[in-house]
N, CA and C atoms as a LAMMPS dump frame, in Angstrom:
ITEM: TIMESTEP
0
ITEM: NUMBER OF ATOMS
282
ITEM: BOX BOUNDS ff ff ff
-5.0000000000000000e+02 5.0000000000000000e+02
-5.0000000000000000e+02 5.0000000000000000e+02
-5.0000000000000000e+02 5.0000000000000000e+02
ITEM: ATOMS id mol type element x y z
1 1 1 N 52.313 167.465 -389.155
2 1 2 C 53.04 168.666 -389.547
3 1 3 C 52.557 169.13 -390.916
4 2 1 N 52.696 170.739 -391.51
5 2 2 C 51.885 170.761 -391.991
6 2 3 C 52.865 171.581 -393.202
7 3 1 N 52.411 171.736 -394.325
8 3 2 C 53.972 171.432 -395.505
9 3 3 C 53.953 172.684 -395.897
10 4 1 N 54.867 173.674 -395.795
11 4 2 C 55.037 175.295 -396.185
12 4 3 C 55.387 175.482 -398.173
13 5 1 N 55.065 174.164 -398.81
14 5 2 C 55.229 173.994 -399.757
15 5 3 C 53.772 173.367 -400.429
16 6 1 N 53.352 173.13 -399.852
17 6 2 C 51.738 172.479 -400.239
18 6 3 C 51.084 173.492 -401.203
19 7 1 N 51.033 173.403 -402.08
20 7 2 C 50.225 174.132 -402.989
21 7 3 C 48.659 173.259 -403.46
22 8 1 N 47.942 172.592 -402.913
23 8 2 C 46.924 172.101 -402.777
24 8 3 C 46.383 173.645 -402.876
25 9 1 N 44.765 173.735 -403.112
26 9 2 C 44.202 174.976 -403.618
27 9 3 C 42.774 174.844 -402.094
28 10 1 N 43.23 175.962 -401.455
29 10 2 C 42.255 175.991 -400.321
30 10 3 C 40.813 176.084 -401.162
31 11 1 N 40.322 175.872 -400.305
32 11 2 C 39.091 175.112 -400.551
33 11 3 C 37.701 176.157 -399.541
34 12 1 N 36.636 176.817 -400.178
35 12 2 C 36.221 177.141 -399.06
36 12 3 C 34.777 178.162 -400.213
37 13 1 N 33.484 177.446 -399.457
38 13 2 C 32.556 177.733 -400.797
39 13 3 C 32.478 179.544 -400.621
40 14 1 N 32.038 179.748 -401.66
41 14 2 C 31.675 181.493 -401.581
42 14 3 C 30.314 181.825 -400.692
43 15 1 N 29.532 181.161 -400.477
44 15 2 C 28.869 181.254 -399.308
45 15 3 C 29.393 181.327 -397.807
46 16 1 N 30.274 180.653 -397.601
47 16 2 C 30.904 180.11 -396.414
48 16 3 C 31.794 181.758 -396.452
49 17 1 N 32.502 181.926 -397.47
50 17 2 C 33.446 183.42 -397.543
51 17 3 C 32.539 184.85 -396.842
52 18 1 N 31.427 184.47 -397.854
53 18 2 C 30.568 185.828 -397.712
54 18 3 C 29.496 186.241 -395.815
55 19 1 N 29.424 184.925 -395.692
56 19 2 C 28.878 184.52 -394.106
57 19 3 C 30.23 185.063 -393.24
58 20 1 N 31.522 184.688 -393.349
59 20 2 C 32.694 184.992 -392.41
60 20 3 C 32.448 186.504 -392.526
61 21 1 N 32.272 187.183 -394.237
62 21 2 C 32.966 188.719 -393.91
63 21 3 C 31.927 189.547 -393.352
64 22 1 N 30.77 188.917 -393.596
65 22 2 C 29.685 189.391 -392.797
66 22 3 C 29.754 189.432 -391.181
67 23 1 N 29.816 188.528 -390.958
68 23 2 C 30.099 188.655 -389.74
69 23 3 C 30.467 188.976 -389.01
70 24 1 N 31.892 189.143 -389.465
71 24 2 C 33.314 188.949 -389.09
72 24 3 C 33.987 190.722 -388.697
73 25 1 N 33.272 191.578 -390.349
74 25 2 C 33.667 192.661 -390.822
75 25 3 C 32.696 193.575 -391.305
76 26 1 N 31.493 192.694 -391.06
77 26 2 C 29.879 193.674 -391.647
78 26 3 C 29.968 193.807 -392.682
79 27 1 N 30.877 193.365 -393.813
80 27 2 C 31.208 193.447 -395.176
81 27 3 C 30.202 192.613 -396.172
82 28 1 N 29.119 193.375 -396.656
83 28 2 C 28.467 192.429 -397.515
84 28 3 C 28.953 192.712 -399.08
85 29 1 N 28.986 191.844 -399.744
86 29 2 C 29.493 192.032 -401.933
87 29 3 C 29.376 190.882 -402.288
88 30 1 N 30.012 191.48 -403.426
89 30 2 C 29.874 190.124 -404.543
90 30 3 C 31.481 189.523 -404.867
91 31 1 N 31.166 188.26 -404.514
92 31 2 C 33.022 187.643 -404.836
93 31 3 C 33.592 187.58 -406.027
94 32 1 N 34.5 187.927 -406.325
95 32 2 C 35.186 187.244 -407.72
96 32 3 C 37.352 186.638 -407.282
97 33 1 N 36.752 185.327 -407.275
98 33 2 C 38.297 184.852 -406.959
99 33 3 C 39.742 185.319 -407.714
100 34 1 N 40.254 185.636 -407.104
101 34 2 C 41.924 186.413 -407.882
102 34 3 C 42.626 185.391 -407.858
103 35 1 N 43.899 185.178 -408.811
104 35 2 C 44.917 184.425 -408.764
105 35 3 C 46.125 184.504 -407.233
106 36 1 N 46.182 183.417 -407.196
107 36 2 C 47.184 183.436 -406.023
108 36 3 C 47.968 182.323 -406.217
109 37 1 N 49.109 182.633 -405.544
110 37 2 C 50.16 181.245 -405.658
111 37 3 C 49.988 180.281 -404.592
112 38 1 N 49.674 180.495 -402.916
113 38 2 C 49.52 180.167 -401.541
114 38 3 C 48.852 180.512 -401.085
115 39 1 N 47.987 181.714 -401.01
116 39 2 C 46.381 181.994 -400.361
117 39 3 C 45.115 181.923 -401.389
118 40 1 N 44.505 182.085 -400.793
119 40 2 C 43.03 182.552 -401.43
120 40 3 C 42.747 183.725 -401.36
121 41 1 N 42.968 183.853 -402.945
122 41 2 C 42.439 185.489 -402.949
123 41 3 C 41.246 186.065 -403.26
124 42 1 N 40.243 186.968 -402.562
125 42 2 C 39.268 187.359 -403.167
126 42 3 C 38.77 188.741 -403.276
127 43 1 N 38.099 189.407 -404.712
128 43 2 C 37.725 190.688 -404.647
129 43 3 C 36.41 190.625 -403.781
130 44 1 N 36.105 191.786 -403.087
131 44 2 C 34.843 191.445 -402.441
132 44 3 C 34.542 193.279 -402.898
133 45 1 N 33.411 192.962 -403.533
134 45 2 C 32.854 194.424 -404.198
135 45 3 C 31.437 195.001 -403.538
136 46 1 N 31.275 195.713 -402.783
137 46 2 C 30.209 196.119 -402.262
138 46 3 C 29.369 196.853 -403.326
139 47 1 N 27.601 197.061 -403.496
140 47 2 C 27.291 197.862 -404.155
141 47 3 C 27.475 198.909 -404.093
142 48 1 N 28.442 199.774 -403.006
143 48 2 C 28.347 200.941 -402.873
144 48 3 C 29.617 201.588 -403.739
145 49 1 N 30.287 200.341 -404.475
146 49 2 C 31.193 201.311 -404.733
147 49 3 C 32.654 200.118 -404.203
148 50 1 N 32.642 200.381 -402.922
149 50 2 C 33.799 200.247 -402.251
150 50 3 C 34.273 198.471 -402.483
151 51 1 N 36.177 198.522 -402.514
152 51 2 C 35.714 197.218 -402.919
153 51 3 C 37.199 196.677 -401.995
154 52 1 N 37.354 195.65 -401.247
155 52 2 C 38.098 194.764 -400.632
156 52 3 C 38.676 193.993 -401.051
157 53 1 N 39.841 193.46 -400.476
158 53 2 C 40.77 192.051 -401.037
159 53 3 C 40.409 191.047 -400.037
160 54 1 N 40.064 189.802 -399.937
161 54 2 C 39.869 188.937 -398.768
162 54 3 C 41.104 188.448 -398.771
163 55 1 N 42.085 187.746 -397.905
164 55 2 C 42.619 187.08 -397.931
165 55 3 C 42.833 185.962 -396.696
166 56 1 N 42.704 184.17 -397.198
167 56 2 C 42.557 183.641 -396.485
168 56 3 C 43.927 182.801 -396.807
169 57 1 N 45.204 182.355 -395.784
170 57 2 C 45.887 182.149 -395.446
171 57 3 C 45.813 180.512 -395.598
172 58 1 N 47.255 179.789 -395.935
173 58 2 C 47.04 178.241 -395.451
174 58 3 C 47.526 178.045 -394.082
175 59 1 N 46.852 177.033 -393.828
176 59 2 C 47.723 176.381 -392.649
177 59 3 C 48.674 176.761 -392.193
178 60 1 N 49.79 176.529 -392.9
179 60 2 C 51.274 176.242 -392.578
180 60 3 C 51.666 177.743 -392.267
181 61 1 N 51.311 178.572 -392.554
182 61 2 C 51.519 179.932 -391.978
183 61 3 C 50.702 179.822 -390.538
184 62 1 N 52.658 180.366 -390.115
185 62 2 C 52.479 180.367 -388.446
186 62 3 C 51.736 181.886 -388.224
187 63 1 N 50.97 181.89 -386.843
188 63 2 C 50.431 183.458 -386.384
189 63 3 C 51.587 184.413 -386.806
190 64 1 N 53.439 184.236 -386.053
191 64 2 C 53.431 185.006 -385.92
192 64 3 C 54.445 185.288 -387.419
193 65 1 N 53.697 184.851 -388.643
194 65 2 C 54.223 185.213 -389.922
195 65 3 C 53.289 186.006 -390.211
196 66 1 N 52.031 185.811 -390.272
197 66 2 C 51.074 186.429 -390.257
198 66 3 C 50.854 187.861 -389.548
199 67 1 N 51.064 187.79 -388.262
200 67 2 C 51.515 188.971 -387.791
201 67 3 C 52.315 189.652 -388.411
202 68 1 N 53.677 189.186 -388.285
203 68 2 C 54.5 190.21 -388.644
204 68 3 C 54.407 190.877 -390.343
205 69 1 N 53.305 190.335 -391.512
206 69 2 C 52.83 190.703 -392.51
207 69 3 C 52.595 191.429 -392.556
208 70 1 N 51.253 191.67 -391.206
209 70 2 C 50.181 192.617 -390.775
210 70 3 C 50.468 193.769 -390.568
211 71 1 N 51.767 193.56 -389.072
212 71 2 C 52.366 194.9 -388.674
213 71 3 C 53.358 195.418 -389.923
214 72 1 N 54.064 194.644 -391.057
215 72 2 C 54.898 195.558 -391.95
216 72 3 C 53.84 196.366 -392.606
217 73 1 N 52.494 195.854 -392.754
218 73 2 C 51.473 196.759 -394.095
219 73 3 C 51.084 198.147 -392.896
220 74 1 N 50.779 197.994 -391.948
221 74 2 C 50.771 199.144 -390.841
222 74 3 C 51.294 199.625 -390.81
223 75 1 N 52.951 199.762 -390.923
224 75 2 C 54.094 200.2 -390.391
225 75 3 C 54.162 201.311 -391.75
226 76 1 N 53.977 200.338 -392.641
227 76 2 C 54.033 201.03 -394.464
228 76 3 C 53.386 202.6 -394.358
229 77 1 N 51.704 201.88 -393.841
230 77 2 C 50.92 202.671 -394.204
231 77 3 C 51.254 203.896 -393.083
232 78 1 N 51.163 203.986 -392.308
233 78 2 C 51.645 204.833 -391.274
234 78 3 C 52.506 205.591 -391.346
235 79 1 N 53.342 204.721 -392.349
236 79 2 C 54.749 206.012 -392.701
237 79 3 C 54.898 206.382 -394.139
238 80 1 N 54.278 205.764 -394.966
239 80 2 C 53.902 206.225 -396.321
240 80 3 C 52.55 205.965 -396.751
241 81 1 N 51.478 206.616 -396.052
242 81 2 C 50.104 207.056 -396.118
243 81 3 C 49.646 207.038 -397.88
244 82 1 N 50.593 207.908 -398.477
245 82 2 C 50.196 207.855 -400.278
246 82 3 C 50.609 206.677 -400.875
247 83 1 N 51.195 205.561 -400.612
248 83 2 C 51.709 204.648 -400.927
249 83 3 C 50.564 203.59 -401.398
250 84 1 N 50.545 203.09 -402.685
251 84 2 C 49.105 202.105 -402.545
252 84 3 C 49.895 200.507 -402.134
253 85 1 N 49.13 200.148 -401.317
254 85 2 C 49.692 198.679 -400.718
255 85 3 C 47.83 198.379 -400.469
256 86 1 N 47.647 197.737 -399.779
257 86 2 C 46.745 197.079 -399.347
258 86 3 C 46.724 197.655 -397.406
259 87 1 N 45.523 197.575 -397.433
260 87 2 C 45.164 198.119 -396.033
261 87 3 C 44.399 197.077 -395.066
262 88 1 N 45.1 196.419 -393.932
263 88 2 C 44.38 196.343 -392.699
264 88 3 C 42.85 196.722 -392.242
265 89 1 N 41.403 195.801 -392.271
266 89 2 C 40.51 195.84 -391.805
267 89 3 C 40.157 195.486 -390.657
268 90 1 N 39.839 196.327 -389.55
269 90 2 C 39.733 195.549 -388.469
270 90 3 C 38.705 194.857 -388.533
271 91 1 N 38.184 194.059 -387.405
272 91 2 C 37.075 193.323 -387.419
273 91 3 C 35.752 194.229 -387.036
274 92 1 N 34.892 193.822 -386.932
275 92 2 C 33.848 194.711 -386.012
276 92 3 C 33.732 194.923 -384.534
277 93 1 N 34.684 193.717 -383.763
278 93 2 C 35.27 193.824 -382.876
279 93 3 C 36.472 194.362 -382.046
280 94 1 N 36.975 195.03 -383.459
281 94 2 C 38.345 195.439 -383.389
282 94 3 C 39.354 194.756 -383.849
């Protein structure tokens, strides 16, 4: 079982980050790690300008907490469009 209190510091090289968002999201940049209390946070800055939040989740977060995160930042954005929150990337797969 897995501890919703664990503050152990995920672990995960910036190579390994930059290979997922590539992949994952066609997202190529440069990392710079943000403070977080329970995830891993990261800026991901493209040269073009444009720049992303990564965020990688622990364990102990169930899917459907995660989900329902997902769908409130949707729900936000959808109904307060001018609102700055953070935005939903799909994958390259959708």
């Amino acid at each position: 079982m897995t501890d919703d209190l664990d503050l152990t510091p995920i672990r995960r090289s910036d190579d390994a980050i930059l290979a997922a968002l590539q992949h994952r999201w066609g997202i190529v940049g440069h990392l710079t790690r943000l403070p977080g209390e329970r995830d891993l946070n990261i800026l991901v800055s493209a040269d073009d300008g444009r720049q992303w939040v990564s965020k990688t989740a622990r364990a102990a977060v169930s899917l459907d907490e995660f989900l329902m995160e997902i769908g409130a930042l949707d729900h936000l954005a959808d109904r307060v469009p001018d609102i700055a929150l953070p935005r939903i990337v799909p994958t390259v797969d959708g």
